[in-house]
The first five atom37 places (N, CA, C, CB, O) and aatype in JSON, in Angstrom:
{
  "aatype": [20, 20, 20, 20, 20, 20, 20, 20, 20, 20, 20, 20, 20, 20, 20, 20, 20, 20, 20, 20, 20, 20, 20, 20, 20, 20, 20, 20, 20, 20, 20, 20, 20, 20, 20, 20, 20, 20, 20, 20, 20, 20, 20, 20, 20, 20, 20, 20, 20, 20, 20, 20, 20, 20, 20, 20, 20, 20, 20, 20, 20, 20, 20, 20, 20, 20, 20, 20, 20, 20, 20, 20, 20, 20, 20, 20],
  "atom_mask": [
    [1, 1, 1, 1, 1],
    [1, 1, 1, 1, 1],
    [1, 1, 1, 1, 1],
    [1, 1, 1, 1, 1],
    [1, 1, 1, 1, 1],
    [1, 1, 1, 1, 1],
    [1, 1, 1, 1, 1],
    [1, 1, 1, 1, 1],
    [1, 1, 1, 1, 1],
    [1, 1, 1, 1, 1],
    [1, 1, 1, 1, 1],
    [1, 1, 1, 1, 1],
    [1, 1, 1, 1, 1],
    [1, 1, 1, 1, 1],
    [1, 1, 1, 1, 1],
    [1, 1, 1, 1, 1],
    [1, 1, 1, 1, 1],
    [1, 1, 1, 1, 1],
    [1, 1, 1, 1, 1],
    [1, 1, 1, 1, 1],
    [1, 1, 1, 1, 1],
    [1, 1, 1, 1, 1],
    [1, 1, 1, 1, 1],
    [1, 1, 1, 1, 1],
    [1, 1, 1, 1, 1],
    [1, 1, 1, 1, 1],
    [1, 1, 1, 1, 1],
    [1, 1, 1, 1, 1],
    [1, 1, 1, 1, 1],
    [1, 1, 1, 1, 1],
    [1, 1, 1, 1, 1],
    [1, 1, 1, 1, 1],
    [1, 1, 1, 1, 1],
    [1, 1, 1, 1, 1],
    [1, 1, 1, 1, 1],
    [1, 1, 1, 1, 1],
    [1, 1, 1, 1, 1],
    [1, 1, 1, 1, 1],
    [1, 1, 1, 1, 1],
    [1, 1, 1, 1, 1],
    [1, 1, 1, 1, 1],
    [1, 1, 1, 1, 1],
    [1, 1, 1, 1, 1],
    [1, 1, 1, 1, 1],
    [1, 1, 1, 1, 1],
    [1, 1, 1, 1, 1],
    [1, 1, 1, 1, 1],
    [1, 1, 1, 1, 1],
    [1, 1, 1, 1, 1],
    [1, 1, 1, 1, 1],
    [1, 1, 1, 1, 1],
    [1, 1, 1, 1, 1],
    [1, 1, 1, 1, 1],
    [1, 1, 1, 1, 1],
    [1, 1, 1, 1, 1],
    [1, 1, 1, 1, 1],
    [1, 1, 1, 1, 1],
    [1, 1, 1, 1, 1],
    [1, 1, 1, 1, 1],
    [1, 1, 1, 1, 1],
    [1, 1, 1, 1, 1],
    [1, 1, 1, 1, 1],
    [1, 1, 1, 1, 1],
    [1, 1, 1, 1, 1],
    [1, 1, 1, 1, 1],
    [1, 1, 1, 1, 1],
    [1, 1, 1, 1, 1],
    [1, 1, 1, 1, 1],
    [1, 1, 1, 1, 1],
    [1, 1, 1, 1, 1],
    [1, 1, 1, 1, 1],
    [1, 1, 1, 1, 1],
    [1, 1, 1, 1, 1],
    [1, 1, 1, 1, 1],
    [1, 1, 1, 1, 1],
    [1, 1, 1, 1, 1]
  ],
  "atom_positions": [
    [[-19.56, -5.87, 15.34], [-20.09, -4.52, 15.42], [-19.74, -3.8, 14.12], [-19.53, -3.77, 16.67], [-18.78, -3.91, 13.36]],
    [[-20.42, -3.3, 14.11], [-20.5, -2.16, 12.18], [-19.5, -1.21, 12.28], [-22.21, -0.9, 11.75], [-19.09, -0.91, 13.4]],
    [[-19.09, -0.75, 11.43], [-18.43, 0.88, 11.66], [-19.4, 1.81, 11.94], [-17.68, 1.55, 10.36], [-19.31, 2.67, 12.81]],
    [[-20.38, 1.62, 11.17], [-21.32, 2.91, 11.99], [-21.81, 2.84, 13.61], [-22.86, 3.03, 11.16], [-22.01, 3.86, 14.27]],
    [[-21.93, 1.86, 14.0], [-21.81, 1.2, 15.98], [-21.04, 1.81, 16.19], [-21.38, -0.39, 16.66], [-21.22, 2.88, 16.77]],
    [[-19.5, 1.26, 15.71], [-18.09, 1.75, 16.1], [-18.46, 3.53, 16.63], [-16.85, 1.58, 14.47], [-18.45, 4.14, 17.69]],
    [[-18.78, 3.86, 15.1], [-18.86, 5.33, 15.1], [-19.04, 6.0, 16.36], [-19.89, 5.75, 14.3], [-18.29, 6.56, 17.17]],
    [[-20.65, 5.7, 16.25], [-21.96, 6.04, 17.27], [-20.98, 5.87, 18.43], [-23.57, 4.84, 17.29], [-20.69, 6.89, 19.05]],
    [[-20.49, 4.84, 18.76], [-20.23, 4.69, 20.72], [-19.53, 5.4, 21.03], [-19.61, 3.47, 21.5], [-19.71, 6.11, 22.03]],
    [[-17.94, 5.51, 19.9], [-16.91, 7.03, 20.28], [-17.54, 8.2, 20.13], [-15.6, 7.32, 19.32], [-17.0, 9.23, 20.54]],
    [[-18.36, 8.2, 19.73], [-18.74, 9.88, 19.63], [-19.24, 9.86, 21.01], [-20.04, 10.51, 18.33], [-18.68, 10.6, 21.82]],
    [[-20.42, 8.96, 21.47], [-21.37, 8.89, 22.18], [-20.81, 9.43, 23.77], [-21.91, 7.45, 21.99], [-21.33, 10.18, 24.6]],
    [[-19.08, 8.4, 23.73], [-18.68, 8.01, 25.12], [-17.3, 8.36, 24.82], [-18.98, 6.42, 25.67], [-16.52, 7.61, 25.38]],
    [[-16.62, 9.49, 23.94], [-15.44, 10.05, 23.62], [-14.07, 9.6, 24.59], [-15.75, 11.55, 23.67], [-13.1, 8.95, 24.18]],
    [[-14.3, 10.15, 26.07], [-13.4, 10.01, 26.68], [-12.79, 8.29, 27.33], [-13.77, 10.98, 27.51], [-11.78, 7.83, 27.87]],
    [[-13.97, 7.88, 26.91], [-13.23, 6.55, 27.23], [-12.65, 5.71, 26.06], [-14.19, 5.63, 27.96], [-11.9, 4.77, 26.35]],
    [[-12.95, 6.01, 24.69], [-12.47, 5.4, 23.65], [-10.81, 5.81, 23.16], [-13.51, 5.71, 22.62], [-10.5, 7.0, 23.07]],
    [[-9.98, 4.89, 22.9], [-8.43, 4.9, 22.86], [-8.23, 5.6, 21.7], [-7.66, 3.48, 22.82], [-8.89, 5.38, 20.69]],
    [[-7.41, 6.39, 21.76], [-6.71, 6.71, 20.26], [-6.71, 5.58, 19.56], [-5.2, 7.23, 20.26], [-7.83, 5.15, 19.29]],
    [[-5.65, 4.86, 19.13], [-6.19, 3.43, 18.63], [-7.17, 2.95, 18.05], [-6.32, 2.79, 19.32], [-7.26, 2.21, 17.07]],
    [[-8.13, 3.56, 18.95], [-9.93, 2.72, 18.36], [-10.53, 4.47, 17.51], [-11.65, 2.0, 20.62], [-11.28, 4.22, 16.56]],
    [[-10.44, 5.16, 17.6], [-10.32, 6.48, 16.95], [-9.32, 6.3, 15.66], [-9.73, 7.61, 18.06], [-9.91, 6.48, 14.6]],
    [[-8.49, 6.11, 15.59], [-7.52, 5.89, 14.6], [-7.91, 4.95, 13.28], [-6.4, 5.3, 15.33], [-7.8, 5.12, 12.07]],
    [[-8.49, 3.7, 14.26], [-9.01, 3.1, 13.25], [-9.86, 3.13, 12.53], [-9.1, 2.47, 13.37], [-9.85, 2.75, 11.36]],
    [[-11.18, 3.84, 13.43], [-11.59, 3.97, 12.71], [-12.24, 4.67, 11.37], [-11.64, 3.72, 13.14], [-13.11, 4.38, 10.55]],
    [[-11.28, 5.79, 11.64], [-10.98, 7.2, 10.98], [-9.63, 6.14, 9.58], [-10.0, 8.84, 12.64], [-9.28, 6.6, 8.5]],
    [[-9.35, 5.18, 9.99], [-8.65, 5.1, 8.51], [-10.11, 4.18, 7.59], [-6.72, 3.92, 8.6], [-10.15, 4.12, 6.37]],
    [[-11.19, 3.55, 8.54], [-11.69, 2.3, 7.67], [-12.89, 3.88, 6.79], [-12.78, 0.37, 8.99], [-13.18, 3.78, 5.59]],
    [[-13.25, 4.79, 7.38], [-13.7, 5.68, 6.91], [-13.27, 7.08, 5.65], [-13.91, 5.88, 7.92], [-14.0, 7.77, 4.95]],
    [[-12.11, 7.05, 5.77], [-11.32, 7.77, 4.76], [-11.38, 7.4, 3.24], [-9.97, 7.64, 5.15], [-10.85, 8.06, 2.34]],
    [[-11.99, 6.42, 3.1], [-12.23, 6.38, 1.42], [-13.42, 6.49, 0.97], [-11.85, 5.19, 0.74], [-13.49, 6.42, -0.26]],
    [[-14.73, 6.69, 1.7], [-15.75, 7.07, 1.79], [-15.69, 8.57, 0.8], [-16.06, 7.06, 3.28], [-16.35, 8.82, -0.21]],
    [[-14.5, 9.56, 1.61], [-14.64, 10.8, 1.43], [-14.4, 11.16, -0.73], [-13.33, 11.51, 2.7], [-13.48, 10.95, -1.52]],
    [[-15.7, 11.7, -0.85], [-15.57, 11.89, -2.44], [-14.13, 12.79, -3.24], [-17.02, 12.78, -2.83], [-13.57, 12.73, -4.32]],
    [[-14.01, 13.5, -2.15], [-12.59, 14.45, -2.16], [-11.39, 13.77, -2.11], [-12.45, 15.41, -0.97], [-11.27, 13.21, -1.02]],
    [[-10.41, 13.58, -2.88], [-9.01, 13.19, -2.32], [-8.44, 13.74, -1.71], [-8.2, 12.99, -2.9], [-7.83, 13.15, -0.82]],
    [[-8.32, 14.97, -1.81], [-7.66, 16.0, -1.01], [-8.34, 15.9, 0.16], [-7.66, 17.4, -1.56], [-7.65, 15.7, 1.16]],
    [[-9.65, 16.0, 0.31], [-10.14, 15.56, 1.72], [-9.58, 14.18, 2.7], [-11.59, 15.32, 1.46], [-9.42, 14.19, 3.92]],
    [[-9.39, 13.13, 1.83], [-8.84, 11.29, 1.84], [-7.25, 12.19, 2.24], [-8.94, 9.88, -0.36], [-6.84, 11.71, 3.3]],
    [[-6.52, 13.03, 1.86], [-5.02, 12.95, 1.76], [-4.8, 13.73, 3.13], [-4.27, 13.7, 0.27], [-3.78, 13.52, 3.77]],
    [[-5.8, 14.66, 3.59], [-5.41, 15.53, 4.26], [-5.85, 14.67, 5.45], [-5.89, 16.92, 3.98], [-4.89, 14.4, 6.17]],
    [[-6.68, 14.31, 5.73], [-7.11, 13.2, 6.61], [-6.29, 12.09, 7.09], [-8.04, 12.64, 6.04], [-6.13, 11.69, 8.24]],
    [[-5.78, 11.66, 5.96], [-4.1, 10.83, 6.25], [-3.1, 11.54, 6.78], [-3.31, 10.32, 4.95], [-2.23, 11.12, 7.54]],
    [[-3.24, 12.61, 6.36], [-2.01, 13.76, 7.16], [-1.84, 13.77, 8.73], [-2.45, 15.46, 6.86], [-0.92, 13.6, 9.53]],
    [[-3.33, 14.08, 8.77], [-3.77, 13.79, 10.32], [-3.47, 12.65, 11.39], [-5.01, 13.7, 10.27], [-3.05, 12.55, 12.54]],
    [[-3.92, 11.9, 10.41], [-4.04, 10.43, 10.85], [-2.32, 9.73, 11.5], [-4.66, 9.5, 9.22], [-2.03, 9.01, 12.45]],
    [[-1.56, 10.35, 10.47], [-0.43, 9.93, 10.58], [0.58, 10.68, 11.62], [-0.03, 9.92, 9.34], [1.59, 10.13, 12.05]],
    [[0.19, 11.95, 11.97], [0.7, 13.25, 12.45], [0.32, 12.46, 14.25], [-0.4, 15.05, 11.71], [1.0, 12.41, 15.28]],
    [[-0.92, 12.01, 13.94], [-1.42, 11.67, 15.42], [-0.57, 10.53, 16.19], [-2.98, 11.13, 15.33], [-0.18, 10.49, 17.36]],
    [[-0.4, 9.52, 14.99], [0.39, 8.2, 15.08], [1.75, 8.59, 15.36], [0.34, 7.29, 13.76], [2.47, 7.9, 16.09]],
    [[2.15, 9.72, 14.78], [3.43, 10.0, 15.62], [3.75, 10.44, 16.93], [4.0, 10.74, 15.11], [4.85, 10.41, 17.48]],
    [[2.69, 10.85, 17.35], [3.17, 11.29, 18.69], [3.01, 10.38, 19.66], [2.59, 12.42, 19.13], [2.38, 9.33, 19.73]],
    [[3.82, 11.13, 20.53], [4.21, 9.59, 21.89], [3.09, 9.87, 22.87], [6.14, 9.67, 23.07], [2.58, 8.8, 23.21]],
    [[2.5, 10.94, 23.48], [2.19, 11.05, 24.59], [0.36, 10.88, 24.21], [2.91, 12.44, 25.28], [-0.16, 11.55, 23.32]],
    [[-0.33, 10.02, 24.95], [-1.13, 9.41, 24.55], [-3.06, 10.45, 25.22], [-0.55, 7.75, 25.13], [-4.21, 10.05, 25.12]],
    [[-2.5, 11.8, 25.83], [-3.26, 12.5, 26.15], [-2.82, 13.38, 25.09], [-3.34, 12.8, 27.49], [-3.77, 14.15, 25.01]],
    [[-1.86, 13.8, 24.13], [-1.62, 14.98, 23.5], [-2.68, 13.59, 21.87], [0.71, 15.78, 23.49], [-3.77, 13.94, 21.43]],
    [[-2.27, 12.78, 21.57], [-3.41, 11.7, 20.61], [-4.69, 12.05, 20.71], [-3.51, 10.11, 21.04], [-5.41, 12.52, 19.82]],
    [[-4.99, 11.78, 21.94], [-7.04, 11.99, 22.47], [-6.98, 13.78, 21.88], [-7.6, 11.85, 25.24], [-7.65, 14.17, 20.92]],
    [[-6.2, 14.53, 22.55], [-6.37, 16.05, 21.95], [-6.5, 16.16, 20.56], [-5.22, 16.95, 22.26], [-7.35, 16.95, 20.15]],
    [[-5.7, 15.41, 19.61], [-5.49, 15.69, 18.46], [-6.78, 15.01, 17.49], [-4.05, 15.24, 18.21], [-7.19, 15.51, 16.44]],
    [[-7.26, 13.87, 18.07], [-8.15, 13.06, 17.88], [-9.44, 13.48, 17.84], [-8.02, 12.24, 18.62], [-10.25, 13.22, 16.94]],
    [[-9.75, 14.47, 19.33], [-10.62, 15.06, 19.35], [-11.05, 16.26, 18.41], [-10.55, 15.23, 20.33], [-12.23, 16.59, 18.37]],
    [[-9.88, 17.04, 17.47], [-10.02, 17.76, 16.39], [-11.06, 17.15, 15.16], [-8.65, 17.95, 15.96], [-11.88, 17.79, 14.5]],
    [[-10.78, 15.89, 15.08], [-10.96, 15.13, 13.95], [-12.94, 14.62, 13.99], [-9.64, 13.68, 14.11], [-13.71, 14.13, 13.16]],
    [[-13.03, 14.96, 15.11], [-14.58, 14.33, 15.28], [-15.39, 14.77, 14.54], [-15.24, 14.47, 16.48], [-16.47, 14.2, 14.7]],
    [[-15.44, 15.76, 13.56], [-16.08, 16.33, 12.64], [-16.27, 14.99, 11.38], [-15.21, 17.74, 12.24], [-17.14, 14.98, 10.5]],
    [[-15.56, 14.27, 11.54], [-15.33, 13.3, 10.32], [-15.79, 12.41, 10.47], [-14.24, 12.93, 9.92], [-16.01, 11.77, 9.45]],
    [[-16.23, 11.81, 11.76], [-16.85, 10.81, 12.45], [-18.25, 11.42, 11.95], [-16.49, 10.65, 14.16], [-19.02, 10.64, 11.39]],
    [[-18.55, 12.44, 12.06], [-19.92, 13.12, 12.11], [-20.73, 13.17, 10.66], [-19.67, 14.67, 12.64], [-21.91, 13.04, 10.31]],
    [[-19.31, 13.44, 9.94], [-19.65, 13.69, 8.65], [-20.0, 12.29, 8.04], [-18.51, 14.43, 7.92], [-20.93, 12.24, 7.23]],
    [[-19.42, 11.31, 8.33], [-19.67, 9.71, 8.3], [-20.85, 9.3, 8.29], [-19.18, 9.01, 9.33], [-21.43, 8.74, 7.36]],
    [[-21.41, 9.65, 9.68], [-22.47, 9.03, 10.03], [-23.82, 9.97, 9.6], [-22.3, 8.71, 11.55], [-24.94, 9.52, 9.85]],
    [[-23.67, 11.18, 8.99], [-24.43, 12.04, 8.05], [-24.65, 11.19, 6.83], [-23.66, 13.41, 7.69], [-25.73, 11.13, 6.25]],
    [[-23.65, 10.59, 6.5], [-23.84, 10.01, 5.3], [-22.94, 10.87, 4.27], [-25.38, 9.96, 4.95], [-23.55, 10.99, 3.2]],
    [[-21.37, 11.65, 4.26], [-20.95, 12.45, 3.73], [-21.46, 13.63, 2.95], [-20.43, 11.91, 3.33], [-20.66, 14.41, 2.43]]
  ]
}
């Protein structure tokens, strides 16, 4: 399956896709972004999410980030 599939199905079907599968694929997408500061701040995120333990406060934090998924599949 593509990253843009990937994309499409979490957006499509949000609540059933894992942090994990969100995670990933928000890192295979981060160098796409023409901005570094956009790439750095995105890692910020990325990493901020990976720290936390509780795996409904992840999906919350995750769900912030869907703009990037969006912006992806726009074509940046």
């Amino acid at each position: 399956m593509s990253l843009e599939e990937k994309t499409k199905n979490v957006l499509s079907d949000f609540d059933s896709a894992s942090s994990q599968e969100i995670l990933e694929i928000l890192q295979q997408i981060k160098p796409n972004f023409q901005s570094q500061l956009t790439s750095e701040y995105l890692q910020g995120k990325i990493q901020k999410i990976m720290d936390a333990t509780e795996e409904s406060e992840k999906k919350t934090q995750c769900k912030a980030l869907t703009p990037y998924l969006d912006w992806y599949l726009q074509g940046l």
